[in-house]
Every structure is written in structure tokens, then in C-alpha cells.
C-alpha positions in Angstrom: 0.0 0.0 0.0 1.4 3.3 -1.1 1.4 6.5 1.4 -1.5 8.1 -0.4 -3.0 5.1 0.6 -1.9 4.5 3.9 -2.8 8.5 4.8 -6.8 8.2 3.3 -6.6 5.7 5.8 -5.1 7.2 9.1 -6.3 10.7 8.1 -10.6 9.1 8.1 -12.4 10.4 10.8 -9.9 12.7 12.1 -10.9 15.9 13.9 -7.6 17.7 13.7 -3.4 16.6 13.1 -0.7 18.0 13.8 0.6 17.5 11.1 -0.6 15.9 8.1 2.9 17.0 6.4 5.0 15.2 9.4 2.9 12.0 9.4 3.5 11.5 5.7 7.4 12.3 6.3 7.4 9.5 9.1 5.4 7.5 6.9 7.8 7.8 4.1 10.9 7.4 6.3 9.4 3.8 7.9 9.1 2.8 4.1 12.2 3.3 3.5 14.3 1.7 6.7 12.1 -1.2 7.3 11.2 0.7 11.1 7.1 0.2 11.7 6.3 3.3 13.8 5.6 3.4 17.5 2.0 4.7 17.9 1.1 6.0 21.1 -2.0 5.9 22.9 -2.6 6.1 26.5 -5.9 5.3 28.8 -6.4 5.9 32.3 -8.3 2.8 34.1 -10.6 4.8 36.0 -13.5 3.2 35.1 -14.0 -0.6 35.0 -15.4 -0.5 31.5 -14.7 0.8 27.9 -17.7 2.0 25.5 -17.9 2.7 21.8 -16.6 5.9 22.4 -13.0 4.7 23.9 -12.9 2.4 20.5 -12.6 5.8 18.1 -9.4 6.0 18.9 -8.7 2.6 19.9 -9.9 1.9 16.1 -7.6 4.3 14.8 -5.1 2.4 16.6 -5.1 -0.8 15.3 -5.3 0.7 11.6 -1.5 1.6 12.2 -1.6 -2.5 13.4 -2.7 -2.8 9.7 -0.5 -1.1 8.2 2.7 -3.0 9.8 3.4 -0.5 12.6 3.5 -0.9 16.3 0.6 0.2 18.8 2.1 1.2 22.2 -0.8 1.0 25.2 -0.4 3.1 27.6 -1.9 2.2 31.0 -2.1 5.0 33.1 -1.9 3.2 36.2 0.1 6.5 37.6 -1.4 9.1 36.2 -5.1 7.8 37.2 -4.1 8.5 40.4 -4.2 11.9 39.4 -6.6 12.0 37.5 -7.4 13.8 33.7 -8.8 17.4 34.2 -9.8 17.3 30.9 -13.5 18.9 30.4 -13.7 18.8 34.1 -15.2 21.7 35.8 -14.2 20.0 39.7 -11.2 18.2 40.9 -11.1 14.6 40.6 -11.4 11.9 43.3 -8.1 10.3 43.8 -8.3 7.1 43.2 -6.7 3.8 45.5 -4.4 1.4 43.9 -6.6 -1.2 44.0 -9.4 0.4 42.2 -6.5 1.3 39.5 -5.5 -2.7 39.4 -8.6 -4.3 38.9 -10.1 -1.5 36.7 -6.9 -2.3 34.4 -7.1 -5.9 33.8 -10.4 -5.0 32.6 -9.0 -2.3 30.3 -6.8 -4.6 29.2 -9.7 -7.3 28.4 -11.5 -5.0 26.8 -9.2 -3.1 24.6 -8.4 -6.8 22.9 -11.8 -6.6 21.1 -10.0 -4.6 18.8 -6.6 -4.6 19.0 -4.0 -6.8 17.4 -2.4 -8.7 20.7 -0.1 -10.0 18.6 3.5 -9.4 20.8 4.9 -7.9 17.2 1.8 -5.9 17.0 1.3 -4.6 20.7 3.4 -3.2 23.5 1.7 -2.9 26.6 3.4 -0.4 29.4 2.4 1.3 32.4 3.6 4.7 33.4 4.3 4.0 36.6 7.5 1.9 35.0 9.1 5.6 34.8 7.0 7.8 37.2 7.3 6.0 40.0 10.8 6.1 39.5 11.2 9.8 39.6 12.2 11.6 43.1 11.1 14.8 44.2 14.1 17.0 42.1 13.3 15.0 39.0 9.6 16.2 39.3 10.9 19.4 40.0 13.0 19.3 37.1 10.0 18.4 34.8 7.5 20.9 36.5 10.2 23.4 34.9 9.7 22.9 31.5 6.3 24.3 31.3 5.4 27.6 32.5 1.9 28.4 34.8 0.7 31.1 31.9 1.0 28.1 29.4 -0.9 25.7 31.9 -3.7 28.2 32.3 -4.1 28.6 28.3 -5.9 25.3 28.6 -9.4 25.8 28.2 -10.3 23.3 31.2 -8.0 25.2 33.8 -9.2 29.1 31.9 -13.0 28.5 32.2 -12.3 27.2 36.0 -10.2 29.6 37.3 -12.3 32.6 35.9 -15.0 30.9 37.6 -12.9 31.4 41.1 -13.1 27.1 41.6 -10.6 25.3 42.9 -7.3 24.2 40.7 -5.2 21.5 42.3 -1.4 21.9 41.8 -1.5 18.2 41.0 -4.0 18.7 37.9 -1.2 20.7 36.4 1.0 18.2 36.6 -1.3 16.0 34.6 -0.4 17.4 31.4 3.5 16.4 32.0 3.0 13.4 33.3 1.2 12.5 30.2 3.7 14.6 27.8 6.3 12.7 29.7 5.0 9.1 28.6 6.1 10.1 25.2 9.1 10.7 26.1 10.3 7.4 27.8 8.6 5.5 24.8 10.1 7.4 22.0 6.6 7.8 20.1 6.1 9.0 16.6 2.6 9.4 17.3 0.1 9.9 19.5 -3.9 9.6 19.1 -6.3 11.3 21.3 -9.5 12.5 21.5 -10.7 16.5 20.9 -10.4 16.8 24.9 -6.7 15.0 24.7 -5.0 18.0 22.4 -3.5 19.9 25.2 -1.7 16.9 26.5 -1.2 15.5 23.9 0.9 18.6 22.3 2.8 18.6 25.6 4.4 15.4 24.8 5.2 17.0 21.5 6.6 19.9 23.0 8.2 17.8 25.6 10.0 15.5 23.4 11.4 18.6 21.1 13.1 20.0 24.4 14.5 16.4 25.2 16.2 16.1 21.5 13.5 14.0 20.1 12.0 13.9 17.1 8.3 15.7 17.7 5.4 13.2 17.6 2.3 13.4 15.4 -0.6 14.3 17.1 -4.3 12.5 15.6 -6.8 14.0 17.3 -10.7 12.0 17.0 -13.7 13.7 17.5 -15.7 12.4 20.8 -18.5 10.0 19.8 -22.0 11.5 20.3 -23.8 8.9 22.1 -27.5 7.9 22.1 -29.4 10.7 23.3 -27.7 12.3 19.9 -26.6 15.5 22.3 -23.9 14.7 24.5 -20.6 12.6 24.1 -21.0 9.0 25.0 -20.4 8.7 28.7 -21.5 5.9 31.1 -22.4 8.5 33.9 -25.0 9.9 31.4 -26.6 6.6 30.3 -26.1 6.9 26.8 -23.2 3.9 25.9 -23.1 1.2 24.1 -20.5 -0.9 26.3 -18.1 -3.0 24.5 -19.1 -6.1 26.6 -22.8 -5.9 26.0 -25.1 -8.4 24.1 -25.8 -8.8 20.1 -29.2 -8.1 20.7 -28.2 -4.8 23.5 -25.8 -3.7 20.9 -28.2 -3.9 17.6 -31.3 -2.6 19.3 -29.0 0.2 21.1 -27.7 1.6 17.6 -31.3 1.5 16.0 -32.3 4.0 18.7 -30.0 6.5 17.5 -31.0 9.9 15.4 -30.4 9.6 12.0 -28.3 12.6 11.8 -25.7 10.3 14.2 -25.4 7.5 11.3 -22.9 9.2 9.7 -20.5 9.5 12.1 -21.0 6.2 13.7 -20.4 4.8 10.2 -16.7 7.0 9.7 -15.3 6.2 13.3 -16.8 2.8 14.5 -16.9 1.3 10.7 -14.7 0.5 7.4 -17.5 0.7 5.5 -16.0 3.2 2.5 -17.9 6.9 3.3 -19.7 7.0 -0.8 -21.2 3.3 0.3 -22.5 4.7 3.4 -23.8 8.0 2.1 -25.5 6.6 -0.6 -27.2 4.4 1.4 -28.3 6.7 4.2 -30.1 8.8 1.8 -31.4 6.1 -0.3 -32.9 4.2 2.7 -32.1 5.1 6.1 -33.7 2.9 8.0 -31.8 -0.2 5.9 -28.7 1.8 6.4 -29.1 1.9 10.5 -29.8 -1.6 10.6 -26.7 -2.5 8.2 -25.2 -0.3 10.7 -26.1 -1.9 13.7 -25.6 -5.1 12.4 -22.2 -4.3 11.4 -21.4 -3.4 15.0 -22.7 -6.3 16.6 -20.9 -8.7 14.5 -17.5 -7.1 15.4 -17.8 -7.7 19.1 -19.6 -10.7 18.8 -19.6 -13.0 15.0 -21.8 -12.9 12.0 -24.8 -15.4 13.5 -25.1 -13.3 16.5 -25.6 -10.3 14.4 -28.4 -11.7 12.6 -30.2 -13.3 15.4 -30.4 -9.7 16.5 -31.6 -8.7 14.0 -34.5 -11.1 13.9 -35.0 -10.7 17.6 -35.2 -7.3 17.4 -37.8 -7.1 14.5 -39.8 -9.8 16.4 -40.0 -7.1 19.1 -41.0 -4.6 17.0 -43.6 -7.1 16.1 -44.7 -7.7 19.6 -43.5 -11.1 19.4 -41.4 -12.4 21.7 -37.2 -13.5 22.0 -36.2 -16.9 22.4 -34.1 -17.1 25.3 -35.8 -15.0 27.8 -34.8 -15.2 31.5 -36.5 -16.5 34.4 -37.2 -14.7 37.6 -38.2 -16.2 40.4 -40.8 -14.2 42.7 -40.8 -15.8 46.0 -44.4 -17.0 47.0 -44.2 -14.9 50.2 -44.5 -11.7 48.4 -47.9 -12.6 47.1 -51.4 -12.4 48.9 -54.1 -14.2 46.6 -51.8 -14.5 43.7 -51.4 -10.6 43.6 -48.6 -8.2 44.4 -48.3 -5.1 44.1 -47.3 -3.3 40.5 -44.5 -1.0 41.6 -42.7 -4.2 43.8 -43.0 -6.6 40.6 -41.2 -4.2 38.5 -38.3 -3.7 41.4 -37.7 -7.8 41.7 -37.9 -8.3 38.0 -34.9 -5.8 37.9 -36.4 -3.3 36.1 -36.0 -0.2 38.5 -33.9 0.6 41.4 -36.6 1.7 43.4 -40.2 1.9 44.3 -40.5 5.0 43.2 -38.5 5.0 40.1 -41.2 1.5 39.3 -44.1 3.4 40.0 -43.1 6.4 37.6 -42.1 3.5 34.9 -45.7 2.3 35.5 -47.0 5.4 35.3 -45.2 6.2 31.7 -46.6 3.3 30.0 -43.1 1.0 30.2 -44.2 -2.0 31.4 -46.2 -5.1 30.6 -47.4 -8.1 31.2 -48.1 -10.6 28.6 -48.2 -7.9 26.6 -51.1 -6.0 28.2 -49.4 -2.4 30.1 -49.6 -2.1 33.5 -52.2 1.1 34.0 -52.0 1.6 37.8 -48.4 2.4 39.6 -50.2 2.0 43.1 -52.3 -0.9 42.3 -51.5 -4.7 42.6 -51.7 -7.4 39.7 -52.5 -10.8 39.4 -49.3 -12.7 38.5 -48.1 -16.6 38.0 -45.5 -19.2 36.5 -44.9 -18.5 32.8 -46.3 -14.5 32.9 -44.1 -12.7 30.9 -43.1 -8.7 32.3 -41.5 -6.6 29.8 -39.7 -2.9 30.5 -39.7 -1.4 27.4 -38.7 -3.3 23.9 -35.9 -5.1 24.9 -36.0 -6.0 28.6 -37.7 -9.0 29.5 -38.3 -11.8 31.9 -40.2 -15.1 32.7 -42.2 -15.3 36.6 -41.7 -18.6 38.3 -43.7 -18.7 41.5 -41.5 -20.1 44.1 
């Protein structure tokens, strides 16, 4: 593959990079000596799970595994201690080691649903290898090569500070912590998100004042998740978890706006952008569910994909899945073979509370044998086999014990 091919490739989907001139030159120069490039990208475990939105960039990672060159994992297990201020408008939680250990493994899991783990392919580090290494001058030394003005230019650190909340001197260090990563690896590139350009152009900046050639910075827009307003984000509900079913997965993306299609297609897809386009204004609707099937089939195989399809369309239908679970509701919570609505939705899993059940009632979201549930206060008459559904896609099977 030529570098006019390799570039249309890197370059999809990218929000911003800095440069498109220096990536081809380090392109051109791993033709010619046989060197794959070290591409850089670093993630913070502080959070047990990744979502669709981590795999922009992890997707843009292993399409430099493609095209022969080496992906270099960062696990932050350090620098989670700290904790990103990026988009932050609060100082984070600091969090234990132990939280940072298990959350990793899980990172690590995770990640290999797309990356190449091939040991030729993938080098996996943690920045505590080098940071936990340093001593108190050799902070010092690196605090000095980036002054407070500088720090404050970030938009994070400008909009809080004006705002008169608290900065932690920590938080500035995240920046060359991260910066320094580069460093110690020796990266040509590095891929972030939108809300990863100031650090990531510290580890450029870093690496010039350390003799090193600068790396190339890829920055990836933020996925929009499913409320088709906000980025994807677990606290706000709107993810599609890499670890979730076929069926979660396929019936998730065909409750996105169209307008999101698009996107969703260039960052989580290969599918060629004129294919896509085509399609979406042809038929939109065939288009989301080529879409969603195309997703569920990477993180899970071609058969699941289509029984997810079928499932879901069986649904739509008002017909019913194949494999739904069983529930057991214990005897003792009945009196004359009824219980009450709002306490059959809470032990069939479907809310958290009484009172977030009774709203659910009260909102038309639940059903029993197909027949909605009209009064959130009321009881209903229940027993082995009944079938309570929350919505489309939730679903489960009474057993009377």
C-alpha cells in the first residue's frame, strides 16, 4: 500500500493533526528503513469499562496495526491517580491502587476486542514503569519545563479559574505526566481524542526540548452517544458498552438519530464513506440496521448479528425473543396470587426503586403478557410462565417459588 493510501486511511475520521505534512514524512521514512512506527495511545483505568466511544481511537489504533506498525498501550496506572482534568469543571477523586489494578485488567480485556495482541503488533506499558521512579528534584526538574501562563491557556484550567473554583497543583502536573509518557517511549505518534489535544501537544513539546524527534498528534472527534446530544459517557446513560449483548448492541444503535449515522459509520466502521452515504439517503432505515448489524458482528460473529436482528424485529412485532430469563418471585410476596405493580417491577430488575417503578408504570413501560400495566399504586395478578416486559428489549419469565 502506497502512502497516499496509507494517509486516506489514518487521516478518516480525524478531527484535527498536527501535522498531516509530518505524518506522511514519518510514513515515508518507515518505508524506507524497514522501522514500523511506535503509535502511542494512553488510557487511564478509572473506570471498569470501555464504550464505543474509547474504540474511536482505539480503532484508529489498530489501523496503524494494519499497516505494519507498532501500537504502544499506555496504562495510566500513575497518572489515574491523578486524575485527567480534561472537560472537568471540579477536581477529581483520587483514586486507591486497588481500584487502579482491577479497573486495568479489565481495560486490558477490553481493549483486545479490537486490537491486534499480537506481541509484534502490541506493547503494553504502564507509566508507573518511569513515574514512579522519579524523586522529588526529578519532578521538579520536569514541572520546569512548562510555565503556569502556558498551563492556564488550557481551556479546562481558563473557564475554571475565571470561575474562582478550585485548581489542584496536582492537575497541572497531569499534562507532563502524560507529555512525559512520550518521552520514555520514544513515540512517533500519538492519538487522542478533541479533549486530549492539550496533552497530547505537551508530549510534543516535551519530546522537542529532550532532543527527540516531535510526535504526530491525531486527534478523533468524541463519539455522540444515544441521546444524539452529549458525548457517549457511562455516567449519562447513553453507551453502548463493548461487553454488552448482540441483541443490546443492535437494538441500542437502531435508537440512535439519523443525523448520528454518519459519524457512527466513519469512526466505529470501514465501510468506504460513498457506500454509506449513498445508502443513508437512499434508505435510512436499511442503512441503520446494516449499521447496527455491522457493530454487533464485530464484538460478537456474524450469526449473533443476525439473530439480533431477527429478535429485534420480532419485538418490533410484539412477538417475543427466544431465550428469555427467568425470575423467580418468592411465594411470600404474594397475597391471593397478587402483588403489588411497583414491587414486581423492582424484583424483576427493572428499577432501582419503588419510586423510580411506579413512575415506569405510570409512563406506560411495562407489561405483562403484553397487556401495560395502568395503575403504579395498584396490585396485579401474576403466576408461572407470565411474561413482564420494561420497554422493547428487557424481558423476563415469573416462576412462582
Amino acid at each position: 500500500m502506497n502512502i497516499d493510501e496509507q494517509l486516506q486511511i489514518l487521516t478518516r475520521g480525524c478531527d484535527t493533526i498536527y501535522s498531516e505534512k509530518e505524518l506522511r514524512q514519518k510514513l515515508d521514512k518507515s518505508a524506507e528503513t524497514g522501522k514500523p512506527l511506535r503509535a502511542k495511545l494512553g488510557m487511564d483505568p478509572t473506570a471498569p469499562d470501555i464504550h464505543l466511544g474509547h474504540t474511536v481511537v482505539l480503532g484508529k489504533l489498530r489501523q496503524f496495526q494494519d499497516l505494519g506498525h507498532r501500537a504502544v498501550l499506555i496504562i495510566g496506572d500513575y497518572t489515574a491517580m491523578v486524575g485527567d482534568p480534561s472537560g472537568r469543571n471540579a477536581t477529581r477523586p483520587m483514586l486507591s491502587p486497588e481500584q487502579i489494578k482491577a479497573n486495568a485488567q479489565t481495560y486490558l480485556d477490553q481493549a483486545g476486542k479490537v486490537l491486534d495482541l499480537s506481541p509484534d503488533k502490541l506493547e503494553v506499558r504502564s507509566n508507573s514503569e518511569w513515574l514512579a521512579k522519579m524523586n522529588f528534584a526529578d519532578v521538579l526538574r520536569l514541572a520546569s519545563k512548562k510555565t503556569v501562563a502556558r498551563m492556564l491557556e488550557r481551556d479546562t484550567f481558563e473557564k475554571r479559574f475565571k470561575a474562582e473554583q478550585e485548581i489542584g497543583i496536582h492537575e497541572l502536573l497531569y499534562p507532563l505526566m502524560q507529555g512525559w509518557d512520550s518521552v520514555c517511549i520514544e513515540a512517533d505518534v500519538e492519538l487522542g481524542g478533541t479533549d486530549q489535544t492539550f496533552n497530547n501537544l505537551v508530549g510534543r513539546d516535551l519530546q522537542k526540548i529532550e532532543g527527540q524527534p516531535p510526535q504526530v498528534v491525531l486527534i478523533m472527534p468524541l463519539l455522540v452517544g444515544l441521546d444524539g446530544t452529549e458525548k457517549m459517557s457511562k455516567s449519562l446513560g447513553n453507551y453502548i458498552g463493548v461487553t454488552e449483548s448482540a441483541d443490546d448492541m443492535f437494538s441500542k444503535i437502531m435508537s440512535i438519530p439519523d443525523s448520528l449515522m454518519a459519524d457512527y459509520y466513519t469512526l466505529l466502521t470501514s465501510v468506504p464513506a460513498e457506500q454509506f452515504s449513498a445508502a443513508i439517503k437512499s434508505n435510512p432505515r436499511d442503512a441503520k440496521v446494516a449499521l447496527a448489524k455491522d457493530i454487533a458482528a464485530r464484538y460478537h460473529d456474524a450469526p449473533a448479528a443476525d439473530k439480533a436482528e431477527a429478535e429485534f424485529f420480532a419485538k418490533m412485532k410484539g412477538g417475543l425473543p427466544d431465550d428469555i430469563p427467568e425470575q423467580i418471585i418468592p411465594a411470600s410476596e404474594l397475597e391471593d396470587g397478587h402483588i403489588p405493580a411497583f414491587k414486581l417491577v423492582v424484583l424483576c430488575g427493572f428499577a432501582a426503586t419503588n419510586g423510580q417503578a411506579r413512575r415506569l408504570i405510570a409512563e406506560g413501560g411495562v407489561r405483562i403478557n403484553q397487556k401495560p400495566i395502568e395503575d403504579p399504586n395498584g396490585t396485579v395478578e401474576v403466576k408461572s410462565g407470565d411474561i413482564v416486559q420494561r420497554g422493547k428489549r428487557k424481558f423476563v419469565r415469573l416462576v412462582l417459588k
